[in-house]
DRENPA-57318 format. One record per residue (C-alpha): z, y, x. Coordinates in steps of 0.25 Angstrom, whole numbers, padded with zeros to 4 digits, always signed. Example, Ala and Ser with C-alpha at 12.3 -4.5 7.8 and 13.67 -1.06 7.14 Angstrom:
+0031-0018+0049;+0029-0004+0055;
! end
This chain:
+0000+0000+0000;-0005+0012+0005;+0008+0025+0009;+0009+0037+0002;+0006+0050+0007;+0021+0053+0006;+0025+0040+0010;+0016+0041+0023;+0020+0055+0027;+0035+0050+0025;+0034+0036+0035;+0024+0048+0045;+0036+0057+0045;+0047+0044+0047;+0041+0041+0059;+0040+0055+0066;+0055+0056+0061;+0058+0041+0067;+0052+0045+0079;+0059+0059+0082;+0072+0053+0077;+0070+0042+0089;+0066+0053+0100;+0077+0062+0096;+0068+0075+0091;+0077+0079+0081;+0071+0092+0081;+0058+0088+0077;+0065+0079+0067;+0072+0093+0061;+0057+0101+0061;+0054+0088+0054;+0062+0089+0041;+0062+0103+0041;+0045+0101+0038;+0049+0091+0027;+0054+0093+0013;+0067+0089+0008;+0061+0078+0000;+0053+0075+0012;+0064+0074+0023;+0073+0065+0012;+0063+0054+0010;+0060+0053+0024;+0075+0054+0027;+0076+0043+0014;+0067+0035+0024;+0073+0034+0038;+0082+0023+0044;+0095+0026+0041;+0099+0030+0055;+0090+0041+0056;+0094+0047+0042;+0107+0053+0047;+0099+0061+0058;+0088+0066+0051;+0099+0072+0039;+0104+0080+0051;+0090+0085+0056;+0088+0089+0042;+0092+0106+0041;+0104+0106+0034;+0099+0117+0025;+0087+0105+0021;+0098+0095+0019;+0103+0096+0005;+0088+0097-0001;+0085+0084+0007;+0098+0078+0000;+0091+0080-0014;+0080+0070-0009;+0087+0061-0003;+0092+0047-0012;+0107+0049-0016;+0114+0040-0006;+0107+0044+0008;+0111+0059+0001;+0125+0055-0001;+0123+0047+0013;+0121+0061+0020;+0132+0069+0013;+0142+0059+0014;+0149+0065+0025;+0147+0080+0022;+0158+0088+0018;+0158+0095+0005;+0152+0109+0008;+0142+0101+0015;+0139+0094+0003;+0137+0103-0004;+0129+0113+0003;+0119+0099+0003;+0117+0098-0013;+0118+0112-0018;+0104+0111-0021;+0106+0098-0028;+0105+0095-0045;+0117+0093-0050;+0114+0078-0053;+0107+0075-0040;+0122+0081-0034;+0129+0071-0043;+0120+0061-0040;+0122+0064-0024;+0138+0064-0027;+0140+0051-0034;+0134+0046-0019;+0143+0054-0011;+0158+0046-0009;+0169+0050-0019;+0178+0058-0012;+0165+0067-0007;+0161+0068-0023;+0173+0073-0026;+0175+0083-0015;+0160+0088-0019;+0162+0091-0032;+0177+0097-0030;+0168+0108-0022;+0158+0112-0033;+0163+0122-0044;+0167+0119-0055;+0154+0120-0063;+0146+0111-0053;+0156+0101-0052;+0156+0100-0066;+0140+0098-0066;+0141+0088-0057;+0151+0079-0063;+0146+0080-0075;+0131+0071-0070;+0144+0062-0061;+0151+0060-0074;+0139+0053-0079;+0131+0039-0072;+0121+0043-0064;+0112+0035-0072;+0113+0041-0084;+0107+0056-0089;+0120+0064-0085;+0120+0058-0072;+0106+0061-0071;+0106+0077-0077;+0107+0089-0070;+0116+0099-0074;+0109+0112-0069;+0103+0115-0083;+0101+0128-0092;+0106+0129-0105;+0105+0140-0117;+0110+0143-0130;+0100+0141-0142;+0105+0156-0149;+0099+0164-0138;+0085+0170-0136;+0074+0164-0128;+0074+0178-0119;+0088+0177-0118;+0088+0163-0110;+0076+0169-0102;+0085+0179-0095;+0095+0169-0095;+0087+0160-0086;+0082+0173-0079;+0097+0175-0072;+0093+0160-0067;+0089+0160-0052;+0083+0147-0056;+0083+0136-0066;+0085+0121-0062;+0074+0112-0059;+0063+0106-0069;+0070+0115-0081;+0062+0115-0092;+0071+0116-0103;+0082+0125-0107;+0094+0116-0113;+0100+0122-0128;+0114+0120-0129;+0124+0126-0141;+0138+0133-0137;+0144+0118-0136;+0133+0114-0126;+0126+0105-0135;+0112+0103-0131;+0102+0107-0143;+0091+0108-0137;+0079+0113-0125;+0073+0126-0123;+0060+0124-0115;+0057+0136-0107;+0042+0135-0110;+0049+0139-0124;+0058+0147-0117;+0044+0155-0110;+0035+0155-0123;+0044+0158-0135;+0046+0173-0140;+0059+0176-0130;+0066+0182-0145;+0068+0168-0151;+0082+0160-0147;+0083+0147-0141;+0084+0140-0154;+0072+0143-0159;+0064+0139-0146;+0073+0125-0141;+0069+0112-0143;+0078+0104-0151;+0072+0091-0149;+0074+0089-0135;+0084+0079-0134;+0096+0078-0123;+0100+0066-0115;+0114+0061-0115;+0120+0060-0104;+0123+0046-0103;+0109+0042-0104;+0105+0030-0096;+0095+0037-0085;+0085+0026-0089;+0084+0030-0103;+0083+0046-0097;+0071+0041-0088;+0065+0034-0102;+0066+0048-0110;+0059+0058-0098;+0049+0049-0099;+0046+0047-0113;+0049+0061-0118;+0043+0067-0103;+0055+0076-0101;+0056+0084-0089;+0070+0086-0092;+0082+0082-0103;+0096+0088-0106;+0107+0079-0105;+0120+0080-0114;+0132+0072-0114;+0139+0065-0127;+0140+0078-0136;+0127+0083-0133;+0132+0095-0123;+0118+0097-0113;+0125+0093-0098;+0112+0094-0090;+0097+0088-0090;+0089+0077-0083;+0077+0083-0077;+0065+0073-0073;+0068+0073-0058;+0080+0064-0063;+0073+0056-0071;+0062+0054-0062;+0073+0048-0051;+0081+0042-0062;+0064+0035-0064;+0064+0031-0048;+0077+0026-0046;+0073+0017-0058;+0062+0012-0052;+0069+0009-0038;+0079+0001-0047;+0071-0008-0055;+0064-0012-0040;+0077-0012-0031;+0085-0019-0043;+0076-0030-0041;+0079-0032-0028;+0092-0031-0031;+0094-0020-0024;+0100-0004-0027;+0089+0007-0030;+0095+0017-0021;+0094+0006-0008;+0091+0014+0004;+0080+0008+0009;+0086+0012+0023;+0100+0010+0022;+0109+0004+0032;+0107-0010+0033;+0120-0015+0028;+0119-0006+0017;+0108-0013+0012;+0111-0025+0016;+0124-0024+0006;+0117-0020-0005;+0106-0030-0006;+0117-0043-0001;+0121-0044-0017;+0108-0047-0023;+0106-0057-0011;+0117-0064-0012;+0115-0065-0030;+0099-0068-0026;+0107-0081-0017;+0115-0086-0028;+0104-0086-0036;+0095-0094-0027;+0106-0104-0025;+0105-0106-0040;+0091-0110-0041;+0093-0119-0028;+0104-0125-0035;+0094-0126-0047;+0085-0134-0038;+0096-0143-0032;+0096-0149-0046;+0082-0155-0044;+0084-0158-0030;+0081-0175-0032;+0068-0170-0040;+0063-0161-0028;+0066-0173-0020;+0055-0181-0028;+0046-0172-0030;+0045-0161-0018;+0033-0154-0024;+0045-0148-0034;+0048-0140-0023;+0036-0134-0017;+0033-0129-0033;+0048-0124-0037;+0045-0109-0032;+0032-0108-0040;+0041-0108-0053;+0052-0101-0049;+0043-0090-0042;+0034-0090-0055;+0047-0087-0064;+0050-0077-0054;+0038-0068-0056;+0036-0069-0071;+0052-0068-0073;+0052-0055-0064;+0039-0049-0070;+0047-0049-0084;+0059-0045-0078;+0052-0032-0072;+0046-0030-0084;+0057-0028-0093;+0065-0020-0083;+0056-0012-0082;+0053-0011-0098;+0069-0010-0100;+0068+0002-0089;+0059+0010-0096;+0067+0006-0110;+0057-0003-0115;+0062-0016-0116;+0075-0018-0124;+0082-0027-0136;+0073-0022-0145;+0061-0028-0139;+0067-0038-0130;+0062-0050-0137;+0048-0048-0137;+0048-0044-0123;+0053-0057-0121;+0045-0064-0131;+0032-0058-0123;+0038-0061-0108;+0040-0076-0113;+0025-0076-0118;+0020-0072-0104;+0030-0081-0097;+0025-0092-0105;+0011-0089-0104;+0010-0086-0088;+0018-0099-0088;+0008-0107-0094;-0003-0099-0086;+0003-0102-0072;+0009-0116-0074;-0003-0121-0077;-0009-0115-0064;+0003-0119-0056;+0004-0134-0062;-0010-0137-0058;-0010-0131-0044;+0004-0140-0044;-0001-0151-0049;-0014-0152-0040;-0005-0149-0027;+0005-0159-0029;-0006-0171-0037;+0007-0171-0049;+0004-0164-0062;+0017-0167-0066;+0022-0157-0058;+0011-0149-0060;+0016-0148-0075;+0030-0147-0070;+0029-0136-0063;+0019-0129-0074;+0029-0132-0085;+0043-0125-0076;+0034-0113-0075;+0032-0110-0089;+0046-0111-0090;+0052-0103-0079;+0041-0093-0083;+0046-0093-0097;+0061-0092-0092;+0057-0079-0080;+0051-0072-0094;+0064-0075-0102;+0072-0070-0092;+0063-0059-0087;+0063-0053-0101;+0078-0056-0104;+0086-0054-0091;+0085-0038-0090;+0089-0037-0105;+0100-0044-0103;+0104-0040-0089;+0103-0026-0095;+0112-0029-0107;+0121-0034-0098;+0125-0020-0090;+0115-0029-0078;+0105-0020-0071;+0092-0030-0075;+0084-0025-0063;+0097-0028-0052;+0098-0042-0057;+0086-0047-0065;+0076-0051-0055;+0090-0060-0049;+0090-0066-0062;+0078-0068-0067;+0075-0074-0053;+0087-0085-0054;+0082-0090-0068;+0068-0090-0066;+0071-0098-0053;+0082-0109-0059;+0075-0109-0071;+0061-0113-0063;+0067-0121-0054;+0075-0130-0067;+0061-0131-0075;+0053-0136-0062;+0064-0145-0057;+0067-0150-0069;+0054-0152-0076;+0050-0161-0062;+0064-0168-0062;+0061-0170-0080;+0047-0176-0075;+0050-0182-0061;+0062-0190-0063;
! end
Protein backbone atom coordinates (compact mmCIF):
# COMPACT_ATOMS: atom_id res chain seq x y z
CA UNK A 1 0.00 0.00 0.00
CA UNK A 2 1.23 3.05 -1.20
CA UNK A 3 2.27 6.14 2.05
CA UNK A 4 0.39 9.31 2.14
CA UNK A 5 1.86 12.45 1.50
CA UNK A 6 1.60 13.35 5.36
CA UNK A 7 2.43 10.06 6.31
CA UNK A 8 5.63 10.17 4.02
CA UNK A 9 6.68 13.78 4.98
CA UNK A 10 6.19 12.60 8.67
CA UNK A 11 8.67 9.10 8.46
CA UNK A 12 11.35 12.12 5.99
CA UNK A 13 11.24 14.23 9.02
CA UNK A 14 11.70 10.94 11.74
CA UNK A 15 14.78 10.33 10.14
CA UNK A 16 16.53 13.75 9.99
CA UNK A 17 15.35 14.03 13.67
CA UNK A 18 16.69 10.25 14.59
CA UNK A 19 19.87 11.24 13.00
CA UNK A 20 20.49 14.69 14.84
CA UNK A 21 19.26 13.27 18.12
CA UNK A 22 22.25 10.39 17.49
CA UNK A 23 25.09 13.37 16.45
CA UNK A 24 24.04 15.49 19.23
CA UNK A 25 22.84 18.65 17.03
CA UNK A 26 20.24 19.74 19.30
CA UNK A 27 20.27 22.91 17.65
CA UNK A 28 19.21 21.95 14.47
CA UNK A 29 16.77 19.75 16.23
CA UNK A 30 15.21 23.29 17.91
CA UNK A 31 15.20 25.13 14.31
CA UNK A 32 13.53 22.04 13.40
CA UNK A 33 10.33 22.16 15.44
CA UNK A 34 10.21 25.70 15.38
CA UNK A 35 9.48 25.36 11.15
CA UNK A 36 6.67 22.77 12.18
CA UNK A 37 3.37 23.26 13.51
CA UNK A 38 2.04 22.23 16.74
CA UNK A 39 -0.05 19.59 15.13
CA UNK A 40 3.04 18.67 13.18
CA UNK A 41 5.64 18.50 15.88
CA UNK A 42 2.95 16.37 18.18
CA UNK A 43 2.52 13.62 15.73
CA UNK A 44 6.02 13.35 15.05
CA UNK A 45 6.79 13.38 18.82
CA UNK A 46 3.56 10.81 18.92
CA UNK A 47 6.07 8.63 16.74
CA UNK A 48 9.38 8.39 18.17
CA UNK A 49 10.93 5.81 20.56
CA UNK A 50 10.31 6.39 23.77
CA UNK A 51 13.64 7.44 24.69
CA UNK A 52 14.11 10.26 22.40
CA UNK A 53 10.44 11.75 23.41
CA UNK A 54 11.69 13.25 26.83
CA UNK A 55 14.54 15.18 24.74
CA UNK A 56 12.65 16.48 22.09
CA UNK A 57 9.85 17.98 24.82
CA UNK A 58 12.64 20.03 26.06
CA UNK A 59 13.94 21.37 22.58
CA UNK A 60 10.48 22.37 22.09
CA UNK A 61 10.37 26.58 22.96
CA UNK A 62 8.44 26.38 25.98
CA UNK A 63 6.14 29.16 24.74
CA UNK A 64 5.31 26.23 21.79
CA UNK A 65 4.87 23.79 24.57
CA UNK A 66 1.30 23.93 25.86
CA UNK A 67 -0.35 24.16 21.88
CA UNK A 68 1.68 20.91 21.25
CA UNK A 69 0.01 19.53 24.48
CA UNK A 70 -3.48 19.94 22.76
CA UNK A 71 -2.14 17.60 19.91
CA UNK A 72 -0.78 15.15 21.69
CA UNK A 73 -2.95 11.69 23.09
CA UNK A 74 -4.12 12.27 26.74
CA UNK A 75 -1.42 9.89 28.54
CA UNK A 76 1.98 11.12 26.79
CA UNK A 77 0.21 14.83 27.81
CA UNK A 78 -0.23 13.72 31.20
CA UNK A 79 3.31 11.78 30.84
CA UNK A 80 5.09 15.19 30.14
CA UNK A 81 3.17 17.35 32.98
CA UNK A 82 3.62 14.67 35.51
CA UNK A 83 6.16 16.16 37.25
CA UNK A 84 5.43 20.07 36.68
CA UNK A 85 4.61 21.97 39.49
CA UNK A 86 1.19 23.72 39.41
CA UNK A 87 1.94 27.22 38.10
CA UNK A 88 3.67 25.36 35.52
CA UNK A 89 0.85 23.45 34.66
CA UNK A 90 -0.94 25.70 34.23
CA UNK A 91 0.81 28.15 32.28
CA UNK A 92 0.85 24.74 29.85
CA UNK A 93 -3.14 24.50 29.19
CA UNK A 94 -4.44 27.95 29.40
CA UNK A 95 -5.31 27.68 25.95
CA UNK A 96 -6.97 24.57 26.47
CA UNK A 97 -11.18 23.82 26.17
CA UNK A 98 -12.54 23.23 29.20
CA UNK A 99 -13.35 19.59 28.39
CA UNK A 100 -9.94 18.80 26.87
CA UNK A 101 -8.48 20.32 30.53
CA UNK A 102 -10.85 17.78 32.16
CA UNK A 103 -10.06 15.28 30.05
CA UNK A 104 -6.04 15.91 30.61
CA UNK A 105 -6.77 16.02 34.50
CA UNK A 106 -8.49 12.77 35.04
CA UNK A 107 -4.64 11.60 33.42
CA UNK A 108 -2.70 13.42 35.85
CA UNK A 109 -2.33 11.45 39.50
CA UNK A 110 -4.85 12.52 42.15
CA UNK A 111 -3.05 14.59 44.47
CA UNK A 112 -1.78 16.73 41.35
CA UNK A 113 -5.81 17.10 40.30
CA UNK A 114 -6.56 18.21 43.35
CA UNK A 115 -3.80 20.74 43.78
CA UNK A 116 -4.67 22.09 39.98
CA UNK A 117 -8.09 22.71 40.62
CA UNK A 118 -7.53 24.13 44.16
CA UNK A 119 -5.53 26.95 42.03
CA UNK A 120 -8.23 28.08 39.47
CA UNK A 121 -10.97 30.44 40.79
CA UNK A 122 -13.85 29.64 41.66
CA UNK A 123 -15.72 30.12 38.41
CA UNK A 124 -13.13 27.79 36.39
CA UNK A 125 -13.03 25.29 39.01
CA UNK A 126 -16.49 24.97 38.89
CA UNK A 127 -16.50 24.42 35.06
CA UNK A 128 -14.21 22.08 35.31
CA UNK A 129 -15.84 19.74 37.70
CA UNK A 130 -18.83 20.10 36.53
CA UNK A 131 -17.43 17.87 32.84
CA UNK A 132 -15.28 15.45 35.90
CA UNK A 133 -18.54 15.01 37.85
CA UNK A 134 -19.82 13.26 34.64
CA UNK A 135 -18.03 9.76 32.80
CA UNK A 136 -15.96 10.68 30.24
CA UNK A 137 -18.06 8.83 27.96
CA UNK A 138 -21.06 10.31 28.33
CA UNK A 139 -22.32 14.12 26.69
CA UNK A 140 -21.33 15.91 30.05
CA UNK A 141 -18.09 14.57 29.93
CA UNK A 142 -17.79 15.14 26.45
CA UNK A 143 -19.16 19.18 26.62
CA UNK A 144 -17.59 22.18 26.64
CA UNK A 145 -18.58 24.81 29.06
CA UNK A 146 -17.22 27.89 27.23
CA UNK A 147 -20.70 28.71 25.64
CA UNK A 148 -22.91 31.96 25.19
CA UNK A 149 -26.19 32.20 26.58
CA UNK A 150 -29.21 35.02 26.13
CA UNK A 151 -32.57 35.65 27.38
CA UNK A 152 -35.52 35.19 24.97
CA UNK A 153 -37.27 39.06 26.15
CA UNK A 154 -34.42 40.92 24.76
CA UNK A 155 -34.07 42.46 21.37
CA UNK A 156 -32.11 40.94 18.61
CA UNK A 157 -29.87 44.47 18.38
CA UNK A 158 -29.47 44.14 22.09
CA UNK A 159 -27.41 40.81 21.89
CA UNK A 160 -25.51 42.32 18.96
CA UNK A 161 -23.84 44.85 21.27
CA UNK A 162 -23.78 42.31 23.77
CA UNK A 163 -21.56 39.94 21.82
CA UNK A 164 -19.66 43.16 20.38
CA UNK A 165 -18.03 43.67 24.17
CA UNK A 166 -16.64 39.90 23.31
CA UNK A 167 -13.10 40.07 22.32
CA UNK A 168 -13.88 36.69 20.81
CA UNK A 169 -16.45 33.96 20.86
CA UNK A 170 -15.58 30.37 21.28
CA UNK A 171 -14.84 28.08 18.55
CA UNK A 172 -17.24 26.41 15.87
CA UNK A 173 -20.21 28.85 17.44
CA UNK A 174 -23.03 28.76 15.48
CA UNK A 175 -25.86 28.96 17.67
CA UNK A 176 -26.79 31.23 20.56
CA UNK A 177 -28.24 29.07 23.60
CA UNK A 178 -31.91 30.60 24.90
CA UNK A 179 -32.15 29.99 28.47
CA UNK A 180 -35.13 31.54 31.03
CA UNK A 181 -34.32 33.20 34.49
CA UNK A 182 -33.95 29.62 36.11
CA UNK A 183 -31.46 28.43 33.35
CA UNK A 184 -33.65 26.37 31.44
CA UNK A 185 -32.87 25.68 28.04
CA UNK A 186 -35.72 26.81 25.60
CA UNK A 187 -34.36 26.98 22.70
CA UNK A 188 -31.14 28.35 19.77
CA UNK A 189 -30.79 31.41 18.19
CA UNK A 190 -28.75 31.08 15.12
CA UNK A 191 -26.70 33.90 14.15
CA UNK A 192 -27.62 33.83 10.54
CA UNK A 193 -30.88 34.69 12.36
CA UNK A 194 -29.23 36.86 14.47
CA UNK A 195 -27.49 38.85 11.09
CA UNK A 196 -30.68 38.73 8.77
CA UNK A 197 -33.74 39.58 10.90
CA UNK A 198 -34.98 43.19 11.62
CA UNK A 199 -32.59 44.01 14.73
CA UNK A 200 -36.21 45.54 16.43
CA UNK A 201 -37.73 42.01 17.00
CA UNK A 202 -36.87 39.97 20.47
CA UNK A 203 -35.24 36.84 20.63
CA UNK A 204 -38.48 35.03 21.05
CA UNK A 205 -39.83 35.67 18.03
CA UNK A 206 -36.52 34.75 16.03
CA UNK A 207 -35.28 31.24 18.36
CA UNK A 208 -35.87 28.04 17.34
CA UNK A 209 -37.84 26.06 19.52
CA UNK A 210 -37.33 22.64 18.06
CA UNK A 211 -33.82 22.13 18.55
CA UNK A 212 -33.38 19.64 20.89
CA UNK A 213 -30.83 19.46 24.02
CA UNK A 214 -28.69 16.39 24.96
CA UNK A 215 -28.78 15.14 28.57
CA UNK A 216 -25.90 15.11 29.97
CA UNK A 217 -25.86 11.45 30.81
CA UNK A 218 -26.08 10.44 27.21
CA UNK A 219 -23.88 7.58 26.17
CA UNK A 220 -21.16 9.31 23.65
CA UNK A 221 -22.15 6.48 21.16
CA UNK A 222 -25.68 7.61 21.10
CA UNK A 223 -24.19 11.58 20.81
CA UNK A 224 -21.96 10.14 17.76
CA UNK A 225 -25.45 8.58 16.14
CA UNK A 226 -27.59 12.00 16.51
CA UNK A 227 -24.61 14.58 14.86
CA UNK A 228 -24.68 12.29 12.35
CA UNK A 229 -28.20 11.65 11.52
CA UNK A 230 -29.46 15.21 12.30
CA UNK A 231 -25.72 16.75 10.70
CA UNK A 232 -25.20 18.95 13.72
CA UNK A 233 -22.32 21.04 13.96
CA UNK A 234 -22.97 21.60 17.60
CA UNK A 235 -25.77 20.58 20.38
CA UNK A 236 -26.49 21.96 23.97
CA UNK A 237 -26.20 19.66 26.80
CA UNK A 238 -28.53 20.04 29.99
CA UNK A 239 -28.56 18.12 33.05
CA UNK A 240 -31.74 16.32 34.75
CA UNK A 241 -34.01 19.51 35.10
CA UNK A 242 -33.31 20.76 31.68
CA UNK A 243 -30.72 23.65 32.94
CA UNK A 244 -28.23 24.25 29.55
CA UNK A 245 -24.54 23.26 31.15
CA UNK A 246 -22.56 23.40 27.99
CA UNK A 247 -22.54 22.05 24.32
CA UNK A 248 -20.75 19.37 22.16
CA UNK A 249 -19.35 20.71 19.15
CA UNK A 250 -18.19 18.25 16.16
CA UNK A 251 -14.56 18.18 17.03
CA UNK A 252 -15.84 16.10 19.99
CA UNK A 253 -17.70 14.00 18.13
CA UNK A 254 -15.48 13.41 15.58
CA UNK A 255 -12.71 12.08 18.32
CA UNK A 256 -15.50 10.42 20.26
CA UNK A 257 -15.89 8.76 15.91
CA UNK A 258 -11.90 7.75 16.01
CA UNK A 259 -11.50 6.45 19.30
CA UNK A 260 -14.62 4.33 18.27
CA UNK A 261 -12.92 3.09 15.39
CA UNK A 262 -9.51 2.32 17.31
CA UNK A 263 -11.71 0.34 19.84
CA UNK A 264 -13.64 -1.90 17.69
CA UNK A 265 -10.02 -2.96 15.99
CA UNK A 266 -7.65 -3.00 19.13
CA UNK A 267 -10.71 -4.77 21.21
CA UNK A 268 -10.26 -7.61 18.90
CA UNK A 269 -7.07 -7.95 19.66
CA UNK A 270 -7.70 -7.81 23.03
CA UNK A 271 -5.94 -4.90 23.45
CA UNK A 272 -6.79 -1.01 24.89
CA UNK A 273 -7.43 1.65 22.31
CA UNK A 274 -5.27 4.15 23.82
CA UNK A 275 -2.01 1.52 23.59
CA UNK A 276 1.00 3.42 22.82
CA UNK A 277 2.27 2.10 19.89
CA UNK A 278 5.66 3.12 21.44
CA UNK A 279 5.42 2.57 25.05
CA UNK A 280 7.88 0.99 27.34
CA UNK A 281 8.13 -2.59 26.77
CA UNK A 282 7.01 -3.75 30.08
CA UNK A 283 4.22 -1.39 29.80
CA UNK A 284 3.06 -3.15 26.96
CA UNK A 285 3.96 -6.15 27.78
CA UNK A 286 1.55 -5.92 31.00
CA UNK A 287 -1.36 -5.06 29.16
CA UNK A 288 -1.51 -7.53 26.49
CA UNK A 289 -0.22 -10.66 29.19
CA UNK A 290 -4.20 -10.93 30.20
CA UNK A 291 -5.71 -11.78 26.91
CA UNK A 292 -2.72 -14.13 26.51
CA UNK A 293 -2.96 -15.98 29.32
CA UNK A 294 -7.38 -16.14 28.83
CA UNK A 295 -6.42 -16.99 24.65
CA UNK A 296 -4.22 -20.23 26.63
CA UNK A 297 -6.96 -21.39 28.67
CA UNK A 298 -8.95 -21.56 25.98
CA UNK A 299 -6.68 -23.45 23.86
CA UNK A 300 -6.28 -25.99 26.39
CA UNK A 301 -9.94 -26.40 26.19
CA UNK A 302 -10.34 -27.42 22.74
CA UNK A 303 -6.88 -29.65 23.18
CA UNK A 304 -8.63 -31.36 25.96
CA UNK A 305 -11.72 -31.62 23.41
CA UNK A 306 -9.38 -33.50 21.22
CA UNK A 307 -7.99 -35.70 23.92
CA UNK A 308 -11.48 -37.16 24.12
CA UNK A 309 -10.97 -38.65 20.57
CA UNK A 310 -7.57 -39.42 21.09
CA UNK A 311 -7.98 -43.86 20.19
CA UNK A 312 -10.09 -42.50 16.93
CA UNK A 313 -6.93 -40.30 15.70
CA UNK A 314 -4.98 -43.25 16.38
CA UNK A 315 -6.97 -45.20 13.66
CA UNK A 316 -7.48 -42.95 11.42
CA UNK A 317 -4.43 -40.14 11.16
CA UNK A 318 -6.01 -38.60 8.25
CA UNK A 319 -8.41 -37.06 11.13
CA UNK A 320 -5.66 -35.10 12.10
CA UNK A 321 -4.22 -33.43 9.02
CA UNK A 322 -8.20 -32.14 8.35
CA UNK A 323 -9.27 -31.04 11.89
CA UNK A 324 -7.88 -27.33 11.29
CA UNK A 325 -10.10 -27.08 8.04
CA UNK A 326 -13.15 -27.10 10.13
CA UNK A 327 -12.21 -25.14 12.96
CA UNK A 328 -10.40 -22.38 10.79
CA UNK A 329 -13.73 -22.57 8.55
CA UNK A 330 -16.03 -21.79 11.81
CA UNK A 331 -13.45 -19.36 12.54
CA UNK A 332 -13.89 -17.08 9.57
CA UNK A 333 -17.71 -17.14 8.99
CA UNK A 334 -18.30 -17.00 12.94
CA UNK A 335 -15.96 -13.64 13.10
CA UNK A 336 -17.61 -12.24 9.63
CA UNK A 337 -20.95 -12.23 11.65
CA UNK A 338 -19.62 -11.14 14.72
CA UNK A 339 -17.93 -7.92 12.99
CA UNK A 340 -21.06 -7.53 11.49
CA UNK A 341 -23.30 -7.04 14.25
CA UNK A 342 -20.75 -5.06 16.22
CA UNK A 343 -20.59 -3.06 14.01
CA UNK A 344 -24.40 -2.87 13.30
CA UNK A 345 -25.04 -2.49 17.26
CA UNK A 346 -22.24 0.43 17.11
CA UNK A 347 -23.95 2.58 14.71
CA UNK A 348 -27.61 1.53 16.67
CA UNK A 349 -28.83 -0.69 14.15
CA UNK A 350 -28.92 -4.03 15.43
CA UNK A 351 -31.09 -4.51 18.76
CA UNK A 352 -34.07 -6.81 20.38
CA UNK A 353 -36.36 -5.56 18.16
CA UNK A 354 -34.73 -6.99 15.13
CA UNK A 355 -32.50 -9.59 16.79
CA UNK A 356 -34.33 -12.42 15.52
CA UNK A 357 -34.18 -11.97 11.88
CA UNK A 358 -30.73 -11.07 12.11
CA UNK A 359 -30.20 -14.25 13.21
CA UNK A 360 -32.79 -16.07 11.15
CA UNK A 361 -30.71 -14.58 7.88
CA UNK A 362 -26.95 -15.34 9.41
CA UNK A 363 -28.22 -18.94 9.92
CA UNK A 364 -29.61 -19.08 6.20
CA UNK A 365 -26.04 -17.89 5.09
CA UNK A 366 -24.22 -20.33 7.40
CA UNK A 367 -26.34 -23.03 6.33
CA UNK A 368 -26.01 -22.19 2.66
CA UNK A 369 -22.12 -21.62 2.60
CA UNK A 370 -21.92 -24.77 4.51
CA UNK A 371 -23.46 -26.87 1.95
CA UNK A 372 -21.51 -24.87 -0.83
CA UNK A 373 -17.92 -25.53 0.81
CA UNK A 374 -18.47 -28.95 2.31
CA UNK A 375 -19.25 -30.16 -0.79
CA UNK A 376 -15.98 -28.84 -2.37
CA UNK A 377 -14.08 -29.67 0.63
CA UNK A 378 -15.50 -33.42 1.09
CA UNK A 379 -14.58 -34.32 -2.51
CA UNK A 380 -11.03 -32.66 -2.38
CA UNK A 381 -11.00 -35.08 1.05
CA UNK A 382 -12.19 -37.81 -0.24
CA UNK A 383 -9.92 -38.06 -3.51
CA UNK A 384 -6.65 -37.29 -1.13
CA UNK A 385 -7.19 -39.85 1.16
CA UNK A 386 -9.14 -42.64 -1.40
CA UNK A 387 -12.25 -42.74 1.68
CA UNK A 388 -15.40 -40.96 1.03
CA UNK A 389 -16.50 -41.65 4.32
CA UNK A 390 -14.50 -39.30 5.45
CA UNK A 391 -15.02 -37.16 2.82
CA UNK A 392 -18.71 -37.11 4.00
CA UNK A 393 -17.60 -36.80 7.60
CA UNK A 394 -15.85 -33.97 7.14
CA UNK A 395 -18.54 -32.25 4.73
CA UNK A 396 -21.13 -32.98 7.31
CA UNK A 397 -18.89 -31.34 10.65
CA UNK A 398 -18.86 -28.31 8.43
CA UNK A 399 -22.31 -27.45 7.89
CA UNK A 400 -22.48 -27.80 11.57
CA UNK A 401 -19.75 -25.87 13.09
CA UNK A 402 -20.80 -23.13 10.17
CA UNK A 403 -24.30 -23.30 11.58
CA UNK A 404 -23.05 -23.02 15.21
CA UNK A 405 -20.09 -19.87 14.32
CA UNK A 406 -23.41 -17.90 12.67
CA UNK A 407 -25.54 -18.68 16.00
CA UNK A 408 -22.99 -17.60 17.90
CA UNK A 409 -21.79 -14.67 15.75
CA UNK A 410 -25.17 -13.27 15.80
CA UNK A 411 -26.07 -14.08 19.39
CA UNK A 412 -22.87 -13.48 21.57
CA UNK A 413 -22.40 -9.47 21.17
CA UNK A 414 -26.14 -9.14 22.15
CA UNK A 415 -25.86 -10.89 24.98
CA UNK A 416 -22.37 -10.01 25.98
CA UNK A 417 -23.78 -6.55 25.83
CA UNK A 418 -26.68 -7.15 27.92
CA UNK A 419 -24.59 -8.50 30.29
CA UNK A 420 -22.48 -5.06 31.13
CA UNK A 421 -19.49 -7.19 28.81
CA UNK A 422 -17.84 -5.10 26.16
CA UNK A 423 -18.79 -7.42 22.94
CA UNK A 424 -15.66 -6.19 21.02
CA UNK A 425 -13.00 -7.07 24.17
CA UNK A 426 -14.17 -10.39 24.50
CA UNK A 427 -16.20 -11.81 21.62
CA UNK A 428 -13.67 -12.76 19.07
CA UNK A 429 -12.30 -15.05 22.57
CA UNK A 430 -15.49 -16.51 22.58
CA UNK A 431 -16.63 -16.98 19.56
CA UNK A 432 -13.15 -18.56 18.63
CA UNK A 433 -13.57 -21.24 21.66
CA UNK A 434 -16.96 -22.46 20.47
CA UNK A 435 -16.45 -22.61 16.92
CA UNK A 436 -13.16 -24.51 17.72
CA UNK A 437 -14.69 -27.27 20.39
CA UNK A 438 -17.79 -27.27 18.72
CA UNK A 439 -15.71 -28.32 15.23
CA UNK A 440 -13.50 -30.31 16.73
CA UNK A 441 -16.65 -32.54 18.80
CA UNK A 442 -18.82 -32.83 15.31
CA UNK A 443 -15.58 -33.97 13.27
CA UNK A 444 -14.18 -36.33 16.07
CA UNK A 445 -17.35 -37.39 16.85
CA UNK A 446 -19.06 -37.96 13.55
CA UNK A 447 -15.58 -40.17 12.57
CA UNK A 448 -15.44 -42.04 16.10
CA UNK A 449 -20.02 -42.55 15.24
CA UNK A 450 -18.64 -44.07 11.76
CA UNK A 451 -15.20 -45.57 12.48
CA UNK A 452 -15.64 -47.46 15.50
Amino acid sequence: MAKSQSSQETQDQLHALLAALDSGAFDDIRRMLRGMSAAETARLIESTPQRARDLLWQLIDQDQQGEVLQYVNEELAAHFLRHRNTEDILSLVQGFDADDFADLLQELPQHVMRQVLDSLDDQNRYRIETILSYPEDTAGGLMDTDIISIRPDISLDTVLRYLRRHESLPDTTDNLHVVNRAGRFVGILPLTKLLLKDPGISVREAMNTGAKAIPATTPAREVAQMFEREDLVTAPVVDDNGVLLGRITIDDVVDVILEGADHSLMSMAGMDEDEDTFAPVWKTTRRRALWLGINLITAFLASYVIGLFEGTLEKVVALAVLMPIVASMGGIAGSQTLTLVIRGMALGHVGSANARWLLSKELAVGFLNGMMWSVVVGAIAAFWFSDTLLGGVLAAAMVINLLMAALAGATLPLLLDRLGIDPALSGGVILTTVTDVVGFCSFLGLATLYYA
